[in-house]
C-alpha positions in Angstrom: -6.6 -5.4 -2.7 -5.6 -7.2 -5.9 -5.1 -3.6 -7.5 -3.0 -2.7 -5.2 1.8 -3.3 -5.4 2.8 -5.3 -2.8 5.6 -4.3 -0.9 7.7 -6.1 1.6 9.6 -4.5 4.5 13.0 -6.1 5.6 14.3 -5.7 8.7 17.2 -6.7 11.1 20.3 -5.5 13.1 23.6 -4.2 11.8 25.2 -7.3 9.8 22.3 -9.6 10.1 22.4 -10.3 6.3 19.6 -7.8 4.8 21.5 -7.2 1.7 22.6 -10.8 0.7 18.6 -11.5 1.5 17.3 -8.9 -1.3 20.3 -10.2 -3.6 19.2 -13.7 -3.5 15.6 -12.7 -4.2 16.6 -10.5 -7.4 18.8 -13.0 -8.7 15.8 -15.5 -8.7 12.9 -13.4 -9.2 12.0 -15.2 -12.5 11.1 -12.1 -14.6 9.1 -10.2 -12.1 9.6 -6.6 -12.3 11.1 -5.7 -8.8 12.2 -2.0 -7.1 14.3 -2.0 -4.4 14.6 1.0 -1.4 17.7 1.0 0.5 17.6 3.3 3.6 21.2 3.4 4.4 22.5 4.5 7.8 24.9 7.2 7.0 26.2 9.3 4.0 27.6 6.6 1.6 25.4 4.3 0.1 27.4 0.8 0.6 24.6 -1.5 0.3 22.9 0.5 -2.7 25.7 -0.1 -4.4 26.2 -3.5 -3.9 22.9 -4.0 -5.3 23.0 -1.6 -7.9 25.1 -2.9 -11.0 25.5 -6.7 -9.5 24.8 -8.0 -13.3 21.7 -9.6 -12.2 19.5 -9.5 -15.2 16.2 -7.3 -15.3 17.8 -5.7 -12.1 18.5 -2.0 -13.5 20.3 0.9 -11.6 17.2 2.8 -11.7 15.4 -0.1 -10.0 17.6 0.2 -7.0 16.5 3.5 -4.8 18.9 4.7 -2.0 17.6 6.9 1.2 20.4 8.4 2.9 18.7 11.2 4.8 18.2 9.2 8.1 15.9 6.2 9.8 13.4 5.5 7.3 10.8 5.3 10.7 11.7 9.2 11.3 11.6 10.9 7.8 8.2 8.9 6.6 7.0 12.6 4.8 9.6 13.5 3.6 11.6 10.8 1.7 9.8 7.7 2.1 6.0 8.2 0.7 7.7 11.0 -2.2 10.0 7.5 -3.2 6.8 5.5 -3.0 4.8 7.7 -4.9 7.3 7.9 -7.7 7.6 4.6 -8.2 4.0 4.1 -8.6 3.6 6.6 -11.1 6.0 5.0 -13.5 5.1 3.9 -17.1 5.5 1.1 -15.8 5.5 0.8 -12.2 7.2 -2.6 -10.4 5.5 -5.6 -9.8 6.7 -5.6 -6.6 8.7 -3.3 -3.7 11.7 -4.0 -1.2 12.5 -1.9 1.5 15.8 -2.6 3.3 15.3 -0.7 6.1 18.5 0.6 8.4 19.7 -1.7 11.0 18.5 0.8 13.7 15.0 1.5 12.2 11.6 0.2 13.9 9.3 -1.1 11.5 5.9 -0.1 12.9 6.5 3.5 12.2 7.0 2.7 8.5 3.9 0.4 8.4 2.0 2.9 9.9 3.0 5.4 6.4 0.9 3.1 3.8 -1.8 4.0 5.3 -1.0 7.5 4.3 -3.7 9.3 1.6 -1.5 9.2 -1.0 -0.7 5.7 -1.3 -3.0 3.7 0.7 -5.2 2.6 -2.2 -2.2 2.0 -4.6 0.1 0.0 -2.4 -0.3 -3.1 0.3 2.7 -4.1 2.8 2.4 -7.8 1.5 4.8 -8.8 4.6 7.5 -7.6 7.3 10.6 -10.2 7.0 12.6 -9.3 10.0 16.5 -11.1 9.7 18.3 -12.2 12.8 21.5 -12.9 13.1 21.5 -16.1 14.9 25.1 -16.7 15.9 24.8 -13.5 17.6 21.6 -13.6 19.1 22.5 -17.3 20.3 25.4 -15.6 22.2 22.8 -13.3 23.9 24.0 -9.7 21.7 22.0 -8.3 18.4 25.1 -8.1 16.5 28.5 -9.4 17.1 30.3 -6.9 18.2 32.1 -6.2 21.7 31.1 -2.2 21.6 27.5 -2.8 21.0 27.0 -5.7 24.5 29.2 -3.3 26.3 27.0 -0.4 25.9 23.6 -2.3 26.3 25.4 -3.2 30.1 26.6 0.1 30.5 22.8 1.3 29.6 21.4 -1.1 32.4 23.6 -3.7 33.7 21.0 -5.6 35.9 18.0 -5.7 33.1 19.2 -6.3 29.7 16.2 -6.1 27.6 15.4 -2.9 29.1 18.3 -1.4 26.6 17.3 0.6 23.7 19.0 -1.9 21.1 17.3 -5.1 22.6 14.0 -2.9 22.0 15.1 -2.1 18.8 15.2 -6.3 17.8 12.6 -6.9 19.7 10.1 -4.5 17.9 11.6 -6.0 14.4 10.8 -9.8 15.7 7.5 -8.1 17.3 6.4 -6.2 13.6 7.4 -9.5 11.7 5.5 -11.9 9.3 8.4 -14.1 9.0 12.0 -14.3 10.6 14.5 -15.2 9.0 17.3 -17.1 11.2 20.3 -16.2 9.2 24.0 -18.0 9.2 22.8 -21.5 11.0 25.6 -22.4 9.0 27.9 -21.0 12.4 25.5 -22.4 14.4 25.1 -26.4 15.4 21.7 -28.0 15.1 20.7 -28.0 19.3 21.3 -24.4 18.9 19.5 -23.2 15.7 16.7 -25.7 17.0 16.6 -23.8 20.8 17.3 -20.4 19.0 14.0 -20.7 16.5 12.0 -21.9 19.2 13.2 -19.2 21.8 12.8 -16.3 19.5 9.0 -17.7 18.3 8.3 -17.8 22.0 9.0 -14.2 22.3 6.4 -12.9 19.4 2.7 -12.9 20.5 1.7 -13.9 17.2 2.1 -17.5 15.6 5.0 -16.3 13.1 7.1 -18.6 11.3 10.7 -18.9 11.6 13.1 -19.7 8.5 16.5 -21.4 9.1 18.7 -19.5 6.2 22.3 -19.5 5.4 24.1 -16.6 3.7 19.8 -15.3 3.3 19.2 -18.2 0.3 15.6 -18.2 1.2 13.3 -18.7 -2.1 11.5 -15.9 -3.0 8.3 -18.0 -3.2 8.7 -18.1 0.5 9.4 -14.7 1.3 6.7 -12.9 -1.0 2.8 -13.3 -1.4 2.3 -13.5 2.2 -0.3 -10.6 1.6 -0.5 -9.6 5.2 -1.6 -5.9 4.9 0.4 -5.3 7.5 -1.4 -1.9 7.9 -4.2 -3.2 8.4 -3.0 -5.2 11.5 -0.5 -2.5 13.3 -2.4 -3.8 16.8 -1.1 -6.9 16.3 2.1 -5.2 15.8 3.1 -4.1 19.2 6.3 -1.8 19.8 7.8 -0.7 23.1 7.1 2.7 21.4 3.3 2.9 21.2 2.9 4.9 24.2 5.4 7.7 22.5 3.2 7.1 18.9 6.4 5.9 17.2 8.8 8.6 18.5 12.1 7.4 18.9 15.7 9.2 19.3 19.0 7.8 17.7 21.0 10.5 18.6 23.3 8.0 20.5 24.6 6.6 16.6 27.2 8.4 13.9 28.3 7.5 11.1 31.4 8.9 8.8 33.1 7.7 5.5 37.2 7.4 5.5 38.8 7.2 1.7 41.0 3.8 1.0 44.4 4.3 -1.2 45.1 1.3 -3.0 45.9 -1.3 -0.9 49.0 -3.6 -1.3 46.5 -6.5 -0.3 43.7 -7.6 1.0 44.7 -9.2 4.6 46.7 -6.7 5.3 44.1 -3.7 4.9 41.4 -6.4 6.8 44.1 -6.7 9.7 44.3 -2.5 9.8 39.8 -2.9 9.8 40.2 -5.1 12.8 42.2 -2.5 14.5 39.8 0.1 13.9 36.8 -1.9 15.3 38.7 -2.6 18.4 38.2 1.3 18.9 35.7 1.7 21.4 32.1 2.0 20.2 32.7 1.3 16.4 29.3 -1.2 15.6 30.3 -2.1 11.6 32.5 -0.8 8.7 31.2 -1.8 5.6 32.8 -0.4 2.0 35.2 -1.3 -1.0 38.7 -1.1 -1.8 41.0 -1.0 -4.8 43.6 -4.0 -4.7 46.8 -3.2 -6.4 46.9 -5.5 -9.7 43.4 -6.6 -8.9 40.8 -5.9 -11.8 38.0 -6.4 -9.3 36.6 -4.7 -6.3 36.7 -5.9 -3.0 34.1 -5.7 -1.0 34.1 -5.7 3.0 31.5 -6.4 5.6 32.4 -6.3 9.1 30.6 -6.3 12.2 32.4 -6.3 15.5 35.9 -7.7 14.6 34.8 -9.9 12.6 34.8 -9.5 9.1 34.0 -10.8 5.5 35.4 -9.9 2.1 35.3 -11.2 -1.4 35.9 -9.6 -4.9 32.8 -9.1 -6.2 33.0 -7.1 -9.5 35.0 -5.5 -11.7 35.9 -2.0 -11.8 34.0 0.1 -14.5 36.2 0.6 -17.2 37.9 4.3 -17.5 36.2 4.8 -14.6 38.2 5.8 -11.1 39.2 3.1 -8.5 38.0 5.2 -5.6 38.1 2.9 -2.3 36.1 3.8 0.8 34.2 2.6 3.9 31.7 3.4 6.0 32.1 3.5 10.1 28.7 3.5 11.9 29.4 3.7 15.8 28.1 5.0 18.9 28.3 8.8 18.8 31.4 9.9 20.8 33.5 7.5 18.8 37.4 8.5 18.5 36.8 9.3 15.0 40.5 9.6 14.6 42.2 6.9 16.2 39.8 4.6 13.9 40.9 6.8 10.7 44.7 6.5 12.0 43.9 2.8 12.4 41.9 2.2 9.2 45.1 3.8 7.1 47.6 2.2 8.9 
């Protein structure tokens, strides 16, 4: 075991704060030598890149790995253990791994891979951190967003758990070694208290449960559980055992629309808004190019409701190419968001 990388798996719906969570951990991982995998829910790697070049020393480009072909949990063979295995055959291999999973992948399939030939004896799952998004859960939906409860009703209006997103959280918070109970800033004290003790009540296991805002969690809290989550998948349960981890999420699509410059910033948030109000748009993540602005601004919206900030400047000589990334329920009215997104 002490031969072995540890690796820790981070989970959690659309929006639940997955990103800011890895950022805070490289910005104070005191010198430790840390790879990050990004599985990214659609063509355009939003979240890779707002890791990738964030100026966080000892965090290089190479060090940030994006997955784009898919639900980590369904392409195992074929991009996740090949990713794994090259990063342990490095020169210098990382002290440790992240895996941001998508919002829409179950963990237990993934856990399941490190115990795979190739890597079983090189590499440890040292924990499974699964992120909730507690003003949303507290409201009884898995991500704020209008399109998302309607179509767990519409899936089975008199059971809600029964629906395929609740059993999506629920097999996160199920696989977990620690949740993280993200943005109790939103949230009053009764209600983070009720919250964390109402989602620990749900998980068979004694698992803690972190209050966070914006994911500041210390790293010292989140790594070093060693867990060996693989060797304890029975422990794990998922309300896809009987299927041995098969899973469809053919009801999800994804596209990219390209941003002009923008005039300014409200006004291209206000068009956003617009374009999540089209029915069964989840998020729309992405940058844009600010006219007279030297930096990027960076979007993350789930539901209507969004956040944006400029977060770095654009590389010199290099193109101000603006874009987002719409991830909806497939079906979507692809063009009345694009008519909605450019205005």
């Amino acid at each position: 075991m002490t031969a072995k990388i540890p690796a820790t798996v981070i989970t959690g719906f659309l929006g639940a704060g997955k990103t800011t969570l890895v950022r805070h951990v490289l910005e104070h991982a005191g010198g430790r030598r840390i790879a990050v995998i990004v599985n990214e829910f659609g063509a355009l790697g939003i979240d890779g890149e707002t890791l990738r070049s964030c100026g966080i020393p000892g965090c290089a480009d190479e060090d940030i790995i994006e997955l784009s072909n898919g639900c980590l949990c369904c392409t195992v063979a074929d991009d996740f253990v090949p990713t794994i295995t090259a990063l342990l055959e490095r020169a210098v291999p990382p002290e440790h791994i992240l895996i941001e999973t998508s919002g829409l992948a179950l963990p237990k399939p993934l856990i399941k891979a490190f115990n795979w030939p190739a890597i079983r004896s090189r590499v440890t799952v040292d924990g499974v951190i699964a992120v909730v998004d507690g003003p949303a859960v507290a409201a009884g939906r898995f991500a704020d967003d209008p399109a998302a409860v309607a179509a767990q009703r519409a899936a089975d209006a008199a059971v809600d758990h029964d629906n395929p997103l609740a059993e999506v959280f629920e097999d996160q918070i199920f696989a977990a070694d620690l949740i993280v109970l993200n943005k109790t800033d939103l949230l009053d004290a009764p209600q983070t208290e009720a919250l964390a003790a109402g989602i620990a009540g749900r998980v068979a296991r004694a698992v803690k449960v972190v209050r966070a805002r914006e994911g500041r969690v210390d790293p010292a809290v989140l790594l070093g559980l060693a867990a060996a989550a693989e060797d304890d998948l029975a422990a794990r349960p998922s309300h896809h055992d009987a299927l041995d981890g098969a899973h469809e999420h053919d009801d999800f699509e994804s596209f990219s629309v390209d941003l002009p410059d923008v005039a300014d910033a409200d006004g291209l948030i206000a068009r956003l808004r617009r374009a999540a109000e089209v029915d069964g748009v989840l998020r729309i993540k992405g940058f844009a190019a600010v006219l007279g602005k030297p930096m990027r601004l960076a979007i993350q919206g789930v539901g209507t409701r969004f956040r944006h900030q400029y977060d770095r400047p654009w590389p010199p000589g290099a193109a101000r190419l603006g874009q987002v990334v719409v991830i909806g329920l497939t079906g979507l009215d692809r063009a009345a968001v694009v008519a909605a997104v450019l205005g």
